[in-house]
DRENKELUM-128256 format. One line per field, with one value per residue (C-alpha): residue number from 1; x, y, z. Coordinates in steps of 0.05 Angstrom, whole numbers. Example, Ala and Ser with C-alpha at 12.3 -4.5 7.8 and 13.67 -1.06 7.14 Angstrom:
seq = 1 | 2 .
X = 246 | 273 .
Y = -90 | -21 .
Z = 156 | 143 .
This chain:
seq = 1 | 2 | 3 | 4 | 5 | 6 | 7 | 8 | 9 | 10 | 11 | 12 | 13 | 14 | 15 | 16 | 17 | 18 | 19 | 20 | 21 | 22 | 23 | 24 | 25 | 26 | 27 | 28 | 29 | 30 | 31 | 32 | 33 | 34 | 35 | 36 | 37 | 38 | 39 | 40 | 41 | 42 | 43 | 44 | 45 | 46 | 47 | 48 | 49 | 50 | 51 | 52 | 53 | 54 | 55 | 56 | 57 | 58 | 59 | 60 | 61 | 62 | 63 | 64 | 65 | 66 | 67 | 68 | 69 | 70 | 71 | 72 | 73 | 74 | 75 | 76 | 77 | 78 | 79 | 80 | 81 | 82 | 83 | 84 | 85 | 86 | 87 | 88 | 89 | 90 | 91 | 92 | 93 | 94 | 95 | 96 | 97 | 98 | 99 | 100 | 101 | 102 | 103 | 104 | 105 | 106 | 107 | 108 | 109 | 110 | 111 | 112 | 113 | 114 | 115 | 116 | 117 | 118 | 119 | 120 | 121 | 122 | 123 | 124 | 125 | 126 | 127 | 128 | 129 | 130 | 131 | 132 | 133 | 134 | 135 | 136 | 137 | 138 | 139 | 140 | 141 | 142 | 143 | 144 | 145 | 146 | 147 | 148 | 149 | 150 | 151 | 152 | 153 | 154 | 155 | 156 | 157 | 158 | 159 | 160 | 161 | 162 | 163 | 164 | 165 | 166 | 167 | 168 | 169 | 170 | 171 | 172 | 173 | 174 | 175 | 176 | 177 | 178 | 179 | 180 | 181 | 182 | 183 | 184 | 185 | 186 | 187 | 188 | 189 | 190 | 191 | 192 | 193 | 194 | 195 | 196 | 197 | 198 | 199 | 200 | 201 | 202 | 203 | 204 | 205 | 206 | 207 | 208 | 209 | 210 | 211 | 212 | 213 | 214 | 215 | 216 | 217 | 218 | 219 | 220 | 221 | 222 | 223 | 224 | 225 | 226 | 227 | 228 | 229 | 230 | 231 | 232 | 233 | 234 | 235 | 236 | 237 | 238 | 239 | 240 | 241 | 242 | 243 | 244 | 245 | 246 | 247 | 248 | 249 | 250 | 251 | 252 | 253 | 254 | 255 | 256 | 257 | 258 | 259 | 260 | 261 | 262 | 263 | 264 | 265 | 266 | 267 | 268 | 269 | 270 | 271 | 272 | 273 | 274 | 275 | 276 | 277 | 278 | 279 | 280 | 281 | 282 | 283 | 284 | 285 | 286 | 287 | 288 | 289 | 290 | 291 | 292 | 293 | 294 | 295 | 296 | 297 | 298 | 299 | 300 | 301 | 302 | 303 | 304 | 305 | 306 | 307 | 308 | 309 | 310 | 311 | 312 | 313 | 314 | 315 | 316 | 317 | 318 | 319 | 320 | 321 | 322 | 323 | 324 | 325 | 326 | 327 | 328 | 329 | 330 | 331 | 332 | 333 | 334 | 335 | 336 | 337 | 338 | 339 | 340 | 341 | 342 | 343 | 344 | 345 | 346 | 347 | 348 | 349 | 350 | 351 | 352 | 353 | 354 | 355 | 356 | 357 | 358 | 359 | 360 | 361 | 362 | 363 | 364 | 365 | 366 | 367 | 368 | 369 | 370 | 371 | 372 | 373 | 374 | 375 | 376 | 377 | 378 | 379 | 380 | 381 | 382 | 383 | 384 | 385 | 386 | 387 | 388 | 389 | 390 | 391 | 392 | 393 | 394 | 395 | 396 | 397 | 398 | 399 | 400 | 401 | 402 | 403 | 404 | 405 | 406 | 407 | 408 | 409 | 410 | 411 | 412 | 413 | 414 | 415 | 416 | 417 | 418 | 419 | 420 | 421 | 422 | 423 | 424 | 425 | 426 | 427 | 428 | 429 | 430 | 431 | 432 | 433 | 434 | 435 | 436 | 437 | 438 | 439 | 440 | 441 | 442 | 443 | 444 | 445 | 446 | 447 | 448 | 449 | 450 | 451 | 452 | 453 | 454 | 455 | 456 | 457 | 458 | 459 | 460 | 461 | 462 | 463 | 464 | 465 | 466 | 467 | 468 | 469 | 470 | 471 | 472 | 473 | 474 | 475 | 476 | 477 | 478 | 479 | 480 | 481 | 482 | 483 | 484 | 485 | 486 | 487 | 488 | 489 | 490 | 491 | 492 | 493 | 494 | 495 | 496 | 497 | 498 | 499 | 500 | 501 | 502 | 503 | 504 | 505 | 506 | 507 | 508 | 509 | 510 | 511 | 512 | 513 | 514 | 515 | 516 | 517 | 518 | 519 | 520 | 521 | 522 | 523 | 524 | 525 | 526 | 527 | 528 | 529 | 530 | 531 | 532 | 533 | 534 | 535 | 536 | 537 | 538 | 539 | 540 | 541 | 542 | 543 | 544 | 545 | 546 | 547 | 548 | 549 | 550 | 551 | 552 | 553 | 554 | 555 | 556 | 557 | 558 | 559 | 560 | 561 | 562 | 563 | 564 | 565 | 566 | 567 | 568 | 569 | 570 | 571 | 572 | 573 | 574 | 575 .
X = 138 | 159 | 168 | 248 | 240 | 313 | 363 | 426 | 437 | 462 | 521 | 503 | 519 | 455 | 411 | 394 | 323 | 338 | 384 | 336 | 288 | 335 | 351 | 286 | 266 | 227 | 268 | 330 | 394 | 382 | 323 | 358 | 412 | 351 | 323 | 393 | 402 | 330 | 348 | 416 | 392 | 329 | 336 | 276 | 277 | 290 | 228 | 190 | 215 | 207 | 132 | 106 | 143 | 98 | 152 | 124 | 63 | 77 | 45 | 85 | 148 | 137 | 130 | 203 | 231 | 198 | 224 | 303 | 292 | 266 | 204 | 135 | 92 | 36 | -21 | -34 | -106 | -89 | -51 | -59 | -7 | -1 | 23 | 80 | 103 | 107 | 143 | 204 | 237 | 255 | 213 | 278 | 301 | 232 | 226 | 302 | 295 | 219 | 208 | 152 | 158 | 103 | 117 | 178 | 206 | 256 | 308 | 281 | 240 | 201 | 204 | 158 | 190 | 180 | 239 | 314 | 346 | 430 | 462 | 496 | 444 | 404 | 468 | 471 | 390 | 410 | 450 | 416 | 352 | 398 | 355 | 359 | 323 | 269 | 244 | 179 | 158 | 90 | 59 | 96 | 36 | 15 | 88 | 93 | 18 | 32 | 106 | 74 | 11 | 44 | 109 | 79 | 135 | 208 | 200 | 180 | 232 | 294 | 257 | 227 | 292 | 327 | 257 | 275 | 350 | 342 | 302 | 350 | 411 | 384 | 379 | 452 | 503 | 553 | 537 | 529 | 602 | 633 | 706 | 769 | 744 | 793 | 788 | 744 | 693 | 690 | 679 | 622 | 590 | 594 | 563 | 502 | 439 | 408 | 474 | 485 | 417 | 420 | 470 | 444 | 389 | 429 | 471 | 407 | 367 | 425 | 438 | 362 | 354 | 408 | 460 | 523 | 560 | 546 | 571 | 577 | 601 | 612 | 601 | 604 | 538 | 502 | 524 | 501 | 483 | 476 | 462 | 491 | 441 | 442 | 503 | 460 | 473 | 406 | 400 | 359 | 344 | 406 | 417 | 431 | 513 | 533 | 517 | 577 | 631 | 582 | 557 | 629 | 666 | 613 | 623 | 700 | 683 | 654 | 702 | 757 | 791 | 827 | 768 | 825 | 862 | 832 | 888 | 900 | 865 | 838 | 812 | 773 | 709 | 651 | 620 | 548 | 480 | 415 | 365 | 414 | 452 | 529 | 557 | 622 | 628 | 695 | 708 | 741 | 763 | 790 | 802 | 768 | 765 | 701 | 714 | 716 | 689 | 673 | 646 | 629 | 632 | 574 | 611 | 558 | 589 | 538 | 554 | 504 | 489 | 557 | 545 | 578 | 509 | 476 | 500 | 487 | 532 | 508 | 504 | 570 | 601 | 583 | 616 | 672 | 687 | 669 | 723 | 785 | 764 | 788 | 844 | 907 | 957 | 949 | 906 | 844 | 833 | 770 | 771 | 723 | 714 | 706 | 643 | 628 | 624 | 696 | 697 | 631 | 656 | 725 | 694 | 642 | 697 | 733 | 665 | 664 | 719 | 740 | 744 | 766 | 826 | 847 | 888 | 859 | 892 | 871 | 906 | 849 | 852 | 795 | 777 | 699 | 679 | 682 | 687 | 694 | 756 | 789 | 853 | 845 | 902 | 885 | 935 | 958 | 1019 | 1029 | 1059 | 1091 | 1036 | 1035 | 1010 | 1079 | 1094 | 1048 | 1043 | 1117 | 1094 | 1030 | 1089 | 1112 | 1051 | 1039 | 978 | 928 | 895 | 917 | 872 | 903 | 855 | 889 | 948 | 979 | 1043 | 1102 | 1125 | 1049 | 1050 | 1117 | 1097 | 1032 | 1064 | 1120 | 1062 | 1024 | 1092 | 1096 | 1037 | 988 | 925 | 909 | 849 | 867 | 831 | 852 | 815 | 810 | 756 | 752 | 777 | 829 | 860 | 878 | 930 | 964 | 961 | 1001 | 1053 | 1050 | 1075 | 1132 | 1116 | 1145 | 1100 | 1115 | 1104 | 1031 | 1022 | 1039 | 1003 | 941 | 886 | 822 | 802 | 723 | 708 | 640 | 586 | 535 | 470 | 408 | 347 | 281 | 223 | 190 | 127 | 131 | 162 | 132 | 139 | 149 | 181 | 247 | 257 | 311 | 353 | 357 | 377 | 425 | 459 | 478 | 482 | 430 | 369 | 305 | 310 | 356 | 295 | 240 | 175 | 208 | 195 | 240 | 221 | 234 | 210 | 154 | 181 | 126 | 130 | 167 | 234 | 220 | 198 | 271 | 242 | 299 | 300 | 362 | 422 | 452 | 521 | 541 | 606 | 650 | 701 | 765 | 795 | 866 | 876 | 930 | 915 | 906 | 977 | 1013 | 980 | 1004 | 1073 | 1081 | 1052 | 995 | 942 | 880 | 841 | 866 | 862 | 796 | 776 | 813 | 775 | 708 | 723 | 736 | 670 | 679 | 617 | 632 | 601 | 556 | 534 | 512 | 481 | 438 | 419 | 393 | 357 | 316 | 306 | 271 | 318 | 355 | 347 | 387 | 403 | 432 | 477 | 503 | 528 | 571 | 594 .
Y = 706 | 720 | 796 | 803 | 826 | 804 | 839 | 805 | 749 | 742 | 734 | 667 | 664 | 623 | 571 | 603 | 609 | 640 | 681 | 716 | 714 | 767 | 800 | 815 | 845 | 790 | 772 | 806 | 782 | 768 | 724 | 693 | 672 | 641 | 607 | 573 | 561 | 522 | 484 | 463 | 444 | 410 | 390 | 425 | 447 | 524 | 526 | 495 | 540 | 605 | 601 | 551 | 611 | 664 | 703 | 693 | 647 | 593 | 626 | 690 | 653 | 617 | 684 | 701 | 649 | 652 | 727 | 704 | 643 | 691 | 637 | 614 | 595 | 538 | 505 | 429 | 448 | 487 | 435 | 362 | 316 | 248 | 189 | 190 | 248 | 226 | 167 | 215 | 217 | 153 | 155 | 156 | 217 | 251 | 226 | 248 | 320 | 330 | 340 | 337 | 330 | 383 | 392 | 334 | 367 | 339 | 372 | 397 | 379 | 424 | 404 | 436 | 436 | 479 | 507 | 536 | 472 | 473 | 491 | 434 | 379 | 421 | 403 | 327 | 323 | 352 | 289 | 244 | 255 | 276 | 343 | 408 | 424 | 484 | 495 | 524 | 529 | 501 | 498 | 450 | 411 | 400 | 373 | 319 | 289 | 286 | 252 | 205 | 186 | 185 | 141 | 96 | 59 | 52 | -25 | -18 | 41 | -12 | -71 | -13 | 6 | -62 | -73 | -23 | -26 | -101 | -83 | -37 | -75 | -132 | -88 | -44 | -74 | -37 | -68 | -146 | -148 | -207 | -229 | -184 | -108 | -46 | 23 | 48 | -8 | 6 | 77 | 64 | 22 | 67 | 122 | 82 | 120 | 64 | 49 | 121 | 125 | 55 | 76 | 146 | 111 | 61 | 119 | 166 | 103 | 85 | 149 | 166 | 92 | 120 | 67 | 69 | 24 | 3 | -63 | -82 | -153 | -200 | -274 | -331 | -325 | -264 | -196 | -171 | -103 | -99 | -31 | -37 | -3 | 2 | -49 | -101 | -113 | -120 | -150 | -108 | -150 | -156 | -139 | -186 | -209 | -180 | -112 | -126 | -88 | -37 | -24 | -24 | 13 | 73 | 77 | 85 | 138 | 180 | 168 | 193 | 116 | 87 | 45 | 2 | -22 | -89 | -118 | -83 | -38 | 29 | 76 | 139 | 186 | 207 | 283 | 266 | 324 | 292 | 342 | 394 | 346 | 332 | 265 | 232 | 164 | 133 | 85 | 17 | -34 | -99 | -148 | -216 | -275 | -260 | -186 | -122 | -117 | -45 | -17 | 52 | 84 | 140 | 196 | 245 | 321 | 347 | 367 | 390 | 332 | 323 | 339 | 312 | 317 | 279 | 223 | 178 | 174 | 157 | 214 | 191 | 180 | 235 | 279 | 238 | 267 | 331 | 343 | 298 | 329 | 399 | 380 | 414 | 355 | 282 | 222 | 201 | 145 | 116 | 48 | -4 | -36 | -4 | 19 | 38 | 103 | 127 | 178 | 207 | 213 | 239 | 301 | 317 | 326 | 371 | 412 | 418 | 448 | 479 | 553 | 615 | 607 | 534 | 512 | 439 | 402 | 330 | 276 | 235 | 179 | 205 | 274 | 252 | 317 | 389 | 439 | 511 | 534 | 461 | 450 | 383 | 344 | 281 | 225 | 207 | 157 | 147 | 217 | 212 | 250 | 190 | 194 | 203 | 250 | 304 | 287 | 320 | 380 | 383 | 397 | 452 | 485 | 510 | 468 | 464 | 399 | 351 | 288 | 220 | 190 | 119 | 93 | 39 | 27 | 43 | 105 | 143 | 114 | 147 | 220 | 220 | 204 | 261 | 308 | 295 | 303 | 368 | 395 | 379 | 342 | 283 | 244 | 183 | 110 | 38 | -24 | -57 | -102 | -59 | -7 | -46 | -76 | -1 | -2 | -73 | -57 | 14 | -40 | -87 | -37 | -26 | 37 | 38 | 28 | 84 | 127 | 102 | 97 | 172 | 197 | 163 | 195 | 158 | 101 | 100 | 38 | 29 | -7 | 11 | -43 | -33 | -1 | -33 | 2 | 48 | 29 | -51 | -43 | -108 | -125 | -199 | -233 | -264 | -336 | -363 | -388 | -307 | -291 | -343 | -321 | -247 | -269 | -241 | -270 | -264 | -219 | -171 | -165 | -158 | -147 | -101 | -126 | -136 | -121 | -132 | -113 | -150 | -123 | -73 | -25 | 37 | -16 | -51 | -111 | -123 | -98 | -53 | 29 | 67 | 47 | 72 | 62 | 26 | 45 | 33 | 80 | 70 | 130 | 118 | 132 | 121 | 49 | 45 | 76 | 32 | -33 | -5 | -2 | -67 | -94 | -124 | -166 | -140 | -169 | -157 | -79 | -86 | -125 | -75 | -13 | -54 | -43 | 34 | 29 | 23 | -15 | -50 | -49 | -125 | -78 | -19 | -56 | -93 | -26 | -5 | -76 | -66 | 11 | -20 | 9 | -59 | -137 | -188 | -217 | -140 | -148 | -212 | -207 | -147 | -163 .
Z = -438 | -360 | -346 | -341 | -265 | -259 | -308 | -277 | -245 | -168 | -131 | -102 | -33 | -11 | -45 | -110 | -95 | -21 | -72 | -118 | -49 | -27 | -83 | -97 | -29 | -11 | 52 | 87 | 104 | 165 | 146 | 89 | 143 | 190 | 134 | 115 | 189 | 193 | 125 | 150 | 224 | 199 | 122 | 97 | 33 | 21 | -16 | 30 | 86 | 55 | 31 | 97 | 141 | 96 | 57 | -7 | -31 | -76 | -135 | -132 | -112 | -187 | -215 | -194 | -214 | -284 | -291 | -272 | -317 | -376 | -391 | -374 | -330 | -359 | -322 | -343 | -338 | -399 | -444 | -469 | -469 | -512 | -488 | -543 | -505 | -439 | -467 | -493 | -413 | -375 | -308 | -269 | -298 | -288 | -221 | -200 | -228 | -220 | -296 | -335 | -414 | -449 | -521 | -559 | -631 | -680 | -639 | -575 | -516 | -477 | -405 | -339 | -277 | -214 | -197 | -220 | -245 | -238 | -317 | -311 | -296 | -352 | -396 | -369 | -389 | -466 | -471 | -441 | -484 | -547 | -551 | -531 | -471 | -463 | -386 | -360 | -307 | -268 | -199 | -153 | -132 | -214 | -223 | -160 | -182 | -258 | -243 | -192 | -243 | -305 | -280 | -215 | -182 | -194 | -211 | -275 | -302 | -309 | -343 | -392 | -411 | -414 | -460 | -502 | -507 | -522 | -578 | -603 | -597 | -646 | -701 | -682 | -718 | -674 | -607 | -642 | -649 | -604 | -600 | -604 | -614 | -628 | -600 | -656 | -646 | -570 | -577 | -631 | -570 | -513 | -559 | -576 | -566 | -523 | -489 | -467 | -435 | -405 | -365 | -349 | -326 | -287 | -246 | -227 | -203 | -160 | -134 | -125 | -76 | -31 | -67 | -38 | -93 | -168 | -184 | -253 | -257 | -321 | -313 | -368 | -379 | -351 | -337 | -270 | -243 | -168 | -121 | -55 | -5 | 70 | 60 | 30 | -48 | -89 | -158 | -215 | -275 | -311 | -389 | -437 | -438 | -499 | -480 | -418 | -457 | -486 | -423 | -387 | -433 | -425 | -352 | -370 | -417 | -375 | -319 | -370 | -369 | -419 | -457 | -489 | -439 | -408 | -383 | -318 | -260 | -268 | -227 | -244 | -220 | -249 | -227 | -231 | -212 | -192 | -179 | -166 | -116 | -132 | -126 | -144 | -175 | -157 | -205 | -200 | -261 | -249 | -301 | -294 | -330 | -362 | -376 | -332 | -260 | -251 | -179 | -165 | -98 | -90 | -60 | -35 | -34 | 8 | 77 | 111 | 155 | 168 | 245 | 301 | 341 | 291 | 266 | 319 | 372 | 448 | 499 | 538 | 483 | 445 | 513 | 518 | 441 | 447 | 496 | 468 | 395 | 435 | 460 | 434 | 413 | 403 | 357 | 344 | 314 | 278 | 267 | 234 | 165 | 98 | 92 | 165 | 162 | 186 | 148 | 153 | 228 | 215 | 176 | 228 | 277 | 241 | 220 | 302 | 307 | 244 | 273 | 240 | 289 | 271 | 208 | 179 | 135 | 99 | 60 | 36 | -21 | -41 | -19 | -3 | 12 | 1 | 67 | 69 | 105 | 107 | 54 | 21 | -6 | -52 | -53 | -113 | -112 | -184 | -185 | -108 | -72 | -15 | 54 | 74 | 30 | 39 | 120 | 109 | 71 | 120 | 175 | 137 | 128 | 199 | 210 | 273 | 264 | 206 | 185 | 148 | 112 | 134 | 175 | 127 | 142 | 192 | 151 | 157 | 225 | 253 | 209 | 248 | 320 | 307 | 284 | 348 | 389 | 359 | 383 | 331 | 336 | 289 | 261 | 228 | 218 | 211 | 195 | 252 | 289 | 350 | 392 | 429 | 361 | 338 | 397 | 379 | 303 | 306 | 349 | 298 | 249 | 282 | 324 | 393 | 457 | 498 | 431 | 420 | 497 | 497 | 435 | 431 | 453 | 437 | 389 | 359 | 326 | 290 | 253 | 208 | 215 | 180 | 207 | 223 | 170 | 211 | 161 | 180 | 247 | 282 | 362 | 381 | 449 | 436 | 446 | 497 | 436 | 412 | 478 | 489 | 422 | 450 | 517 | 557 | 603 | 604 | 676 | 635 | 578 | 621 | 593 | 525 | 470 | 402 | 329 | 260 | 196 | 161 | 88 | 56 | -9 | 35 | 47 | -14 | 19 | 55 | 128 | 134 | 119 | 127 | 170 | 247 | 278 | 334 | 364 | 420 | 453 | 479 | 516 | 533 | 603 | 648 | 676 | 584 | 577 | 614 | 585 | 513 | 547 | 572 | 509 | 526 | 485 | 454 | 489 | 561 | 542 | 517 | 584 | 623 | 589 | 609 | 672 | 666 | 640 | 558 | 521 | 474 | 399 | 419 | 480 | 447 | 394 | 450 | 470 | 402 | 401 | 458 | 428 | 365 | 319 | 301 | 292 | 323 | 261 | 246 | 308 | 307 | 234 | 251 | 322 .
């Protein structure tokens, strides 16, 4: 056994390993703060960082972390490991926390990993595997190869399991039942071994490919299982139909739903920890004719990207917004569908400028994320908490800078107009299809001209489109058609070229890796203001703001076109 060379554990302030780096005299504050700095501004891991900057060496770094975990160190040169054993984890799981299984008993499993792994997700792995879980500890390097030799792609993880669990579900009279089932027999189904880990394994996969939704979706037939990612929904090989409500009524267990109840909507969440990364599930249940439509939302809690400089926005733009995002009283609105990342903008604005000095305050339906020094409200209607509702209480509370999750209706509307008449600034969206429409549809619910004319300080609508595969990236000349369809000529080309993505393992053969915004800005100026007050169409503002030099989204997604980051196909479909 590890020497004890930490008695107590400590206050965590950092990353626990930048943590017990300082606690042990390894690094000082100072560099602890660098080091968190560097991780935040480039994403590095703190591990990574504080052995490649030559604080500790990886060997010694394990030894620390053996002594605070109170066990051992093991070198697979050392050991032999059956096949039967490596067969006790899914490969998801082992791929999502970097586990390796060493030693499977009646009741336990003995798993390496290489560094401190979060209480909880150590919980979540007890009941997945139905075992108690022992850690050691092993070189980082060791860990990475054995995961990557012993459990190849992620193609083959899902159709093992489905494998298995069909197996398992011929000979378990509990999940064979068909027809009218009672509570009893439901909660026998969702606590099937196989069941259980089908859908573990389900969740980490998703949330491990970047999934941004989970669709679960019962047909006549089939039961489907779709991952939305980079806002294109893929198919994984479904399970068989009579493990729908099985399947179904686990996700409502563990999203604290009423498992019962078929006949109406729920909604729910599920806190989920994948390789010490926190998520929320939001979870959605429609009845159907065929059963229970269930769609989770992936909510990632994570901030730490969530900056204004980086996610995407054009120089001009991005200075136009750094200066109305300062000003003292008025709105912002973004605008654009669901989906688009509205919200993922909204946040970074107020990470800009939430100050020691400022007051924030959110009403969000969900609250998406977690920032320090921001008060978050969650609207809850069934009990009153509306948008209205706490927008009054918000008033009350001396705030700074308030953000609505949504503008819905005329009440929200006049709240958020009165707030920025007061001398508060506010961050709001709408679903609108651009810039220009954000002005007409505050009219439309019923809110005075010269009151949005005199508010309304900026609108940002955006798009997200996929991203050509760095990997496959491929170079070819547009034909006159293509440029015909976004309305360019061949002199405005030139000699650039376009590209697309051939498909290849890295984007799983779709051509496409990640996703970027395109955006347009509409700041309201005076020639603006006094379109909105003699009520003028969309579409002569939007013309007008051309002029005053706005670009709109089918612009700016031209531009990222002939910057290789997009297709046309990409553009069109969202413009």
């Amino acid at each position: 056994m590890a020497d004890d060379t930490l008695k107590e554990d400590p206050v965590l302030r950092f990353d626990a390993i930048l943590d017990l780096a300082l606690v042990n005299g390894i690094i000082d504050e100072e560099q602890a703060l660098s080091i968190q700095d560097e991780h935040d501004n480039s994403g590095k891991p703190i591990r990574e960082l504080i052995v490649t900057l030559g604080y500790i060496t990886e060997d010694d770094l394990l030894g620390v972390l053996a002594g605070y975990m109170c066990t051992d160190i093991i070198s697979f040169a050392n050991i032999s490991i059956s096949q039967d054993v490596r067969n006790a984890i899914p490969a998801a799981i082992a791929r999502a926390h970097m586990i390796v299984p060493i030693e499977v008993g009646q009741s336990s499993i003995t798993l390496a990993t290489y560094t401190v792994i979060d209480p909880t997700a150590t919980d979540e792995l007890s009941f997945i595997l139905s075992k108690d879980v022992r850690l050691v500890l092993a070189r980082k390097d060791e860990i990475e190869q054995f995961v990557n030799d012993w459990y190849g792609d992620d193609s083959a993880t899902v159709s093992d399991m489905l494998s298995n669990i069909d197996d398992v579900v011929t000979t378990d009279p509990s999940l064979m039942t068909e027809g009218s089932i009672d509570e009893k027999d439901l909660e026998a189904q969702a606590g099937s071994e196989p069941v259980i880990r089908f859908v573990n394994l389900v969740l980490y996969q998703a949330v491990k490919d970047r999934a941004s939704d989970i669709h679960f979706e019962p047909f006549e037939k089939e039961f489907r299982i779709r991952y939305r990612v980079d806002g294109a929904l893929y198919e994984m090989q479904p399970p068989p139909k009579r493990l729908a409500v099985p399947i179904i009524s686990r996700v409502k267990v563990l999203a604290n739903l009423n498992i019962s109840e078929r006949r109406i909507p729920q909604d729910g969440r599920i806190p989920l920890t994948v390789a010490g990364h926190q998520v929320d599930l939001r979870v959605s249940c429609l009845p159907t004719q065929f059963g229970e439509s269930v769609v989770l939302r992936v909510l990632d809690r994570n901030v730490v990207a969530l900056d204004i400089d980086n996610i995407g926005l054009p120089d001009d733009i991005l200075d136009d917004m750094l200066i109305d995002i300062e000003k003292p009283n008025g709105i912002i609105i973004v605008t654009g569908p669901t989906g688009s990342g509205k919200t993922t903008t909204l946040y970074s604005c107020l990470k800009k400028i939430n100050t020691p000095d400022s007051k924030l305050l959110t009403a969000e339906e969900p609250v998406e994320y977690d920032m320090d020094g921001i008060i978050q409200v969650p609207i809850n209607p069934i009990v009153g908490n509306t948008f209205a509702a706490v927008l009054r209480a918000f008033l009350r509370q001396d705030p700074d800078t308030m953000m609505i999750g949504e503008i819905r209706d005329f009440e929200t509307a006049e709240i958020a107009i009165q707030a920025s008449l007061t001398g508060h600034l506010v961050f709001s969206t709408l679903h609108t299809n651009d810039a220009a429409g954000a002005v007409t549809r505050l009219i439309d619910m019923g809110v005075a001209p010269y009151l949005v004319s005199s508010t309304l300080e900026a609108v940002l609508a955006q798009r997200l489109v996929r991203t050509n595969c760095a990997s496959c990236k491929t170079p070819y000349q547009p034909d006159d058609e293509t440029l015909q369809r976004l309305s360019m000529t061949r002199d405005q080309v030139g000699n650039r070229s376009f590209y697309y993505g051939r498909g290849c393992q890295t984007c799983n053969n779709t051509g496409y890796k990640g996703r970027k915004g395109i955006f347009e800005y509409l700041r309201v100026s005076p020639q603006i203001r006094e379109m909105i007050n003699e009520k003028k169409p969309t579409l002569i503002i939007r013309e007008r703001a051309r002029e005053l030099g706005m670009r709109t989204m089918r612009e700016d997604g031209v531009r990222n076109i002939l910057d290789g980051y997009t297709t046309v196909d990409e553009i069109l479909r969202y413009t």
